[in-house]
C-alpha angles and dihedrals in degrees: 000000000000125000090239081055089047090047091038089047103047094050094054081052090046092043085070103040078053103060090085091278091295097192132357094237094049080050100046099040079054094059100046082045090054094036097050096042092053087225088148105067095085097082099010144053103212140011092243093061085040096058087037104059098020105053099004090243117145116225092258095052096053103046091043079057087053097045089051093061101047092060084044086057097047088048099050091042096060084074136271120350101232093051122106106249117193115227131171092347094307125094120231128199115205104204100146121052120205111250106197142039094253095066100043094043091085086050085069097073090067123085108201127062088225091060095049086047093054106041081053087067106037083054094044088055101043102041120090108275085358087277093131106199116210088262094056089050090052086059099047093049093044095053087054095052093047122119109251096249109230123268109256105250103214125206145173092288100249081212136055121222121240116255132203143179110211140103123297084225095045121048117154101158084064112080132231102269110003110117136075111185131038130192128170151125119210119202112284104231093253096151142280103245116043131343119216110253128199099339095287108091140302128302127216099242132211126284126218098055077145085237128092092233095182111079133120118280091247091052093040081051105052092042087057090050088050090056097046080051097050090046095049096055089049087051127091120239099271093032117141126224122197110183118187120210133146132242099253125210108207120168095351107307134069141273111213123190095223085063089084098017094055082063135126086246103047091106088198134101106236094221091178152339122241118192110213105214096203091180095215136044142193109173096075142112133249094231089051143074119262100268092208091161142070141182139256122188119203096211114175127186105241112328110344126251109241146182123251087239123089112266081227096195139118129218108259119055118207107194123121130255132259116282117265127249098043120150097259114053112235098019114161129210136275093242088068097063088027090066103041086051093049088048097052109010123131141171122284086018117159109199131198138213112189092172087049095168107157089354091246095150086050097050091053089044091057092052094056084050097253128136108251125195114197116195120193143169089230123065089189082058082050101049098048103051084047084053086043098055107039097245125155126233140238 
């Protein structure tokens, strides 16, 4: 190539570097046009310095640019972009194109065209008013690159937990600083008499859920504030607590937890807040609507002790509640403990459970080979998990 074709071409590449930056794949095709043809090693002596001092642009920015445009440019040749595409068995329609670099960075970590094809419209289905943000992408990617975790193998737990029949906010046979994980849900104050059940009245419940579940909210709230005290002298530096509540309606307005763990005496840390979204509900009013979902608050006492591993969670958790009529009145289900110990579950943990009920935290730690501790007001709730489970005493 001439120097008059260097010079002719450099400036048509320029030309559109110049206009402001117009679009991130004009930019970037620029750049690979520039890079590739070497146009640049007249007046400077690597692409790097050229991009620095002549545009101001670092060495990152620009190959991420680059890099940009060349996913731009797989999406857009496997046809049109509004036309159905069949991948890995599924068919994607490609109706929204991303329309800045943000969005189509995460894109990047993936080799084939088919895959960046389909992590867009995964991102374009799933994201609010199907407008992804870059963040949104990442996830999506991420959740595509992600090693498939093992299935849990479980066994006839080779241990028994420890059972005790005490206060929640009273535990003396725990000692200061030997837990790791708690995981736990307290009654919710609901009243003492009747709940309201399906929309269509209230219900005599059940009595015997070991505590008294009628007392006035200042009272219900300093008793909870007693609890998260008592747990968090039992828990290691590092523990996690997740504490599951729901969100309660009483003459007309709500009840919020954070209402009392948001308080001057909650000693943990409220890392975040899940929303459990339970898809069905029983316990509502007519006049409401349906409060399918509750709430569960990763607390940690100082900076969590964590696994090497990702987390690898969102916030809001989709899986349905326990099935009704079971022998204990306000049981939850084995995928709530199941995913706060696959979250932060490590080797050699012991996990508590102050509000034991049927044990069922303490069924899913054995499992996982942990040492799991259950506390409970009733020592029949008690008896028979441990009968249920096939537990030994003592």
């Amino acid at each position: 190539m001439s120097d008059v074709q260097i010079t002719q071409s450099l400036a048509h590449y320029e030309a559109i570097i110049e206009r402001g930056l117009k679009t991130f794949v004009e930019v970037g095709n620029a750049l690979l046009a520039i890079r590739d043809s070497r146009l640049y090693c007249k007046d400077y002596a690597t692409f790097e310095d050229y991009c620095q001092k002549r545009w101001g642009m670092d060495r990152t920015y620009a190959h991420r640019t680059i890099d940009a445009a060349k996913v731009m440019r797989n999406l857009l040749s496997m046809g049109n972009i509004s036309a159905p595409m069949t991948l890995s068995n599924s068919q994607y329609t490609i109706t929204v194109k991303p329309v800045n670099e943000r969005q189509v960075r995460p894109l990047t970590r993936l080799e084939s065209p088919e895959q960046q094809r389909e992590a867009w419209q995964r991102a374009v289905e799933t994201a609010p008013n199907g407008k992804p943000t870059g963040e949104h992408v990442k996830r999506i990617v991420l959740e595509m690159t992600r090693e498939p975790e093992p299935e849990v193998m479980v066994l006839p737990a080779i241990k028994s937990p420890r059972l005790i029949v005490s206060f929640a906010e009273d535990m003396p046979q725990v000692g200061s600083e030997s837990v790791d994980l708690i995981i736990t849900s307290p009654p919710y104050n609901l009243g003492g008499d009747s709940w309201p059940m399906g929309g269509s009245g209230r219900t005599v419940r059940n009595d015997g859920i070991g505590y008294m579940d009628d007392v006035t909210e200042e009272a219900y709230q300093e008793w909870q504030i007693e609890c998260l005290l008592e747990m968090y002298r039992v828990a290691k530096v590092g523990a996690s607590l997740f504490y599951n509540h729901k969100v309660r309606s009483v003459a007309g307005g709500i009840i919020h937890p954070l209402d009392w763990l948001r308080g001057e005496r909650n000693p943990w840390t409220i890392r975040q807040e899940i929303i459990w979204d339970r898809g069905s509900t029983h316990n509502h009013s007519a006049s409401l609507f349906w409060p399918e979902d509750e709430r569960i608050y990763w607390m940690t006492k100082g900076l969590p002790a964590l696994p090497s591993r990702p987390v690898g969670m969102s916030t809001v958790w989709r899986f349905h509640g326990p099935v009704a009529g079971t022998w204990h009145p306000a049981p939850f289900d084995e995928e709530l403990p199941r995913r706060c110990i696959k979250a932060v579950g490590r080797d050699g943990i012991t996990v508590l459970d102050p509000f034991a009920g049927r044990c069922t935290t303490l069924k899913v730690a054995l499992e996982y080979g942990y040492d799991a501790i259950g506390v409970d007001l009733s020592a029949e709730y008690l008896e028979r998990a441990r009968r249920d489970n096939g537990w030994t005493s003592g």
